[in-house]
C-alpha positions in Angstrom: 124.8 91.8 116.2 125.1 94.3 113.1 123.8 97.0 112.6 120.7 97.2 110.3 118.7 100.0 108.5 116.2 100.2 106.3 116.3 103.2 103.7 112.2 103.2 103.6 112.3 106.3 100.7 114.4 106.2 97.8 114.2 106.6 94.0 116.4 104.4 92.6 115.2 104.2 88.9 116.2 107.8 88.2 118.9 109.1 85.5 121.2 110.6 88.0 121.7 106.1 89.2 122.1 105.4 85.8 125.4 105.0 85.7 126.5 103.2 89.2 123.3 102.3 90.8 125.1 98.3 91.6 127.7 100.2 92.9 125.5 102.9 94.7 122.9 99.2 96.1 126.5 97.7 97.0 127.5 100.9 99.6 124.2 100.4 101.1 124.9 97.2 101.8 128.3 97.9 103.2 127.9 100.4 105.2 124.3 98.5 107.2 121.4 99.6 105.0 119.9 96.3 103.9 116.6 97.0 102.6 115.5 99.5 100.3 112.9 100.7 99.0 112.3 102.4 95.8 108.9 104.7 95.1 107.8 104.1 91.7 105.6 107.3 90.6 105.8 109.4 87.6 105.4 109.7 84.4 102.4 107.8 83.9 103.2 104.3 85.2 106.9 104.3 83.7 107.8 104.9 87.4 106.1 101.8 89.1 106.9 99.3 85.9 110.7 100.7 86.5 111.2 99.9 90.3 109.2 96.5 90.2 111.9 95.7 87.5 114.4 97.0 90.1 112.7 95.0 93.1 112.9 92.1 90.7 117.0 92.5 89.9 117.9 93.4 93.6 116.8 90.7 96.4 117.3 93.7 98.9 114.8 96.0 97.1 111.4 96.5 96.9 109.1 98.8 95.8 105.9 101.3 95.9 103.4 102.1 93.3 101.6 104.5 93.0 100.4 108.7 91.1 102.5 111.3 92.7 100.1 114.5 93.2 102.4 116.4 90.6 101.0 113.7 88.1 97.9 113.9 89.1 96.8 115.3 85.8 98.5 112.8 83.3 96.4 109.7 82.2 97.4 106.5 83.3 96.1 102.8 83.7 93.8 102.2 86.6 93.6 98.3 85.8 97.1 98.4 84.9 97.7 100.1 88.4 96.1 97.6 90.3 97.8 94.8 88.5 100.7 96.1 89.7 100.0 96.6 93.2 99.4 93.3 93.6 103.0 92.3 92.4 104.9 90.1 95.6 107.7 93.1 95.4 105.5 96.1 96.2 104.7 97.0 100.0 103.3 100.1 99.4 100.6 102.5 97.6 102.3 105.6 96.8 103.7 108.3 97.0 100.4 109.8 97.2 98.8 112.5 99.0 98.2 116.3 98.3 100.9 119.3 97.4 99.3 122.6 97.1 103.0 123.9 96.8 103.8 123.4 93.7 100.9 123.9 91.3 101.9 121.2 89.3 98.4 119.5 88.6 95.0 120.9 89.2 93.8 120.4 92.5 91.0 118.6 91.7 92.8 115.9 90.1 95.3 115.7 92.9 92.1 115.1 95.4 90.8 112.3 93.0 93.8 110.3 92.7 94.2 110.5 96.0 91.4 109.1 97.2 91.7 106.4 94.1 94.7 105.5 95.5 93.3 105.2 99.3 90.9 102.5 97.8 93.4 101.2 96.0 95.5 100.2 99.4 92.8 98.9 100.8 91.6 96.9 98.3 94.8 94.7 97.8 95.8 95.6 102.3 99.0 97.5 101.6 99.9 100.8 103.4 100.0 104.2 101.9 103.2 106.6 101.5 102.3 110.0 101.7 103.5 113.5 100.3 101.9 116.0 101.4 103.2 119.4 101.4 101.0 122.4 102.6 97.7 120.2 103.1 98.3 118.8 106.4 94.7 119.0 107.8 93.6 118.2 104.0 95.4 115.2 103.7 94.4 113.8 107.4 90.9 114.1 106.6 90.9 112.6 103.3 92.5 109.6 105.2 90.0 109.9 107.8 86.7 110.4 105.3 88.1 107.2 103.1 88.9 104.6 106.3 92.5 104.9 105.0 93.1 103.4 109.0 92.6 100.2 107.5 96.0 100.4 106.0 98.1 102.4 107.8 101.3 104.1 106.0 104.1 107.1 106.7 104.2 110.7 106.0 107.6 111.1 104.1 109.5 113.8 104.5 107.4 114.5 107.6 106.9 118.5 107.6 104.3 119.0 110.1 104.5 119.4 114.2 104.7 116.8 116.6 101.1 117.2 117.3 99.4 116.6 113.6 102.0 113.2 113.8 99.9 112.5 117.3 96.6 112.7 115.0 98.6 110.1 112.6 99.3 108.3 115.4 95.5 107.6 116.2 95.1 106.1 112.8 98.0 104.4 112.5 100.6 106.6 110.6 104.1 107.0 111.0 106.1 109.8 110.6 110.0 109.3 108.4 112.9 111.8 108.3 115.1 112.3 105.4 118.6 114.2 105.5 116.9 117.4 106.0 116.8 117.0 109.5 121.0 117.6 109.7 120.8 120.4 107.8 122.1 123.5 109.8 118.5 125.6 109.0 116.2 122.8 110.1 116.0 123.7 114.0 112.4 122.9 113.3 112.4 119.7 112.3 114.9 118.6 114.8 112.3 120.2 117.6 109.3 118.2 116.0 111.8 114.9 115.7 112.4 115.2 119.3 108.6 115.6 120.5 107.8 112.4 118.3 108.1 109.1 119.4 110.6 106.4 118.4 108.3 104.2 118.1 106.4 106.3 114.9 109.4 106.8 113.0 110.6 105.8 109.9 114.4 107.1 108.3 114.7 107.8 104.7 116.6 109.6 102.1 114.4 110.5 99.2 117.6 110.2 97.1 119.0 111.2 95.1 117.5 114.3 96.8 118.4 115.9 99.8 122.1 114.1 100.8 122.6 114.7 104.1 125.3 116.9 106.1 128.7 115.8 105.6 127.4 114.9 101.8 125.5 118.4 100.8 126.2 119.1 97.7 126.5 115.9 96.5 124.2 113.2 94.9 121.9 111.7 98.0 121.9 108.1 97.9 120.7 105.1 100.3 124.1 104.3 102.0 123.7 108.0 103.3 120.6 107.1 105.7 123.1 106.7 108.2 123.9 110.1 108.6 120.1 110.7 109.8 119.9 107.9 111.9 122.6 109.7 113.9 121.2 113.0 114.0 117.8 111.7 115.2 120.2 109.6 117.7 121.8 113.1 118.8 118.9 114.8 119.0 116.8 112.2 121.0 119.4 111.2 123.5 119.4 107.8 122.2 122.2 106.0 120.6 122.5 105.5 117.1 122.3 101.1 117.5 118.7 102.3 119.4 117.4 104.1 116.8 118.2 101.6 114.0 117.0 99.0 115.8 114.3 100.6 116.2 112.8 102.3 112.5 113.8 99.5 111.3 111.4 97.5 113.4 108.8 100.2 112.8 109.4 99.7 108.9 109.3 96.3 108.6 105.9 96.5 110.3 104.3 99.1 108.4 105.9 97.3 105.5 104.9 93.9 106.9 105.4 92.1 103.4 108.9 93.1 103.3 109.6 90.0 105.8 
């Protein structure tokens, strides 16, 4: 049987695909990664109306909608929003979530969005991706406070300890790993990889950011979500066909109208 993975983070509408991205959807293909799925945020809703016209072109992509915190201060559409969460392409609300980071948008607006967005999934039953950078225990009890159990979702670009993803785990949130977790400086993420279970996780590349090791330095694109298959592989004991198996059971799931 071959080997399939999913690439469950990726942002295939921006400028740096522009110029190969049937090429860049063909390597995926070739080298196992079947599904993708592309996170339309930003700029408004330029971002979501761009990868549903993506998951519309591709019959291997689909897409998110959703107000990335860093927008959380631009106006946008919230009828026009929920149209399009309702499109047959999109399996997800999102990103969403909370970065007090980057002070990027007020955040006041980031908390309101957010919790739009968390009515939002469970008004038309579709899980939430989540960024949250430096508002962990803000971000889980938003999700708490708003039922956002009802739903599920992932944490992408998981940055917290193995034991906030056991709180996720108790409201039905996974955890997904992007390239960062081969870099040589990331002994901390490995050490929270290998405390998490399987089971919870979900690979990614957020390209074109953060290629992987051998690629750094390069462009990131999906076809490189092998790379942290086998580093989560090395670093769990497990063999690589295990852990594909594996997230890409967990993702199509969590991401049940993907099927």
């Amino acid at each position: 049987m071959p080997i399939e993975l999913i690439d469950s983070h990726c942002h295939l509408d921006m400028e740096p695909f522009d110029g190969d991205r049937d090429d860049c959807i063909a390597r995926a293909s070739k080298a196992g990664v079947t599904k993708l799925i592309t996170i339309g945020t930003g700029s408004g809703l330029h971002g979501a109306r761009r990868a549903i016209a993506l998951a519309e072109k591709y019959p291997n992509v689909w897409a998110s909608v959703g107000i990335h915190p860093h927008s959380s201060g631009e106006a946008f559409d919230r009828a026009e929003l929920e149209t399009l969460a309702r499109h047959p392409k999109v399996v997800a609300i999102g990103e969403t979530g909370l970065d007090f980071f980057r002070d990027w948008a007020p955040v006041d607006k980031q908390r309101a969005v957010f919790r739009e967005q968390i009515a939002l999934a469970r008004l038309v039953s579709k899980p939430l991706i989540i960024h949250c950078r430096e508002a962990g225990q803000e971000c889980l009890q938003t999700l708490l406070e708003h039922k956002a159990a009802d739903v599920g979702g992932v944490f992408h670009c998981f940055s917290e300890d193995a034991v906030f993803a056991k709180k996720l785990r108790t409201i039905g949130f996974l955890v997904s790993f992007p390239g960062q977790i081969t870099f040589k400086n990331a002994g901390l993420v490995r050490d929270t990889c290998r405390d998490i279970p399987l089971e919870q996780m979900l690979v990614e590349t957020d390209s074109p950011f953060l290629a992987p090791e051998p690629q750094r330095g390069k462009r990131c694109e999906p076809a490189f979500v092998v790379h942290t298959a086998h580093k989560i592989a090395e670093v769990k004991g497990l063999s690589f066909e295990e852990v594909a198996a594996i997230t890409t059971r967990n993702t199509l799931t969590l991401f049940s109208t993907m099927r």
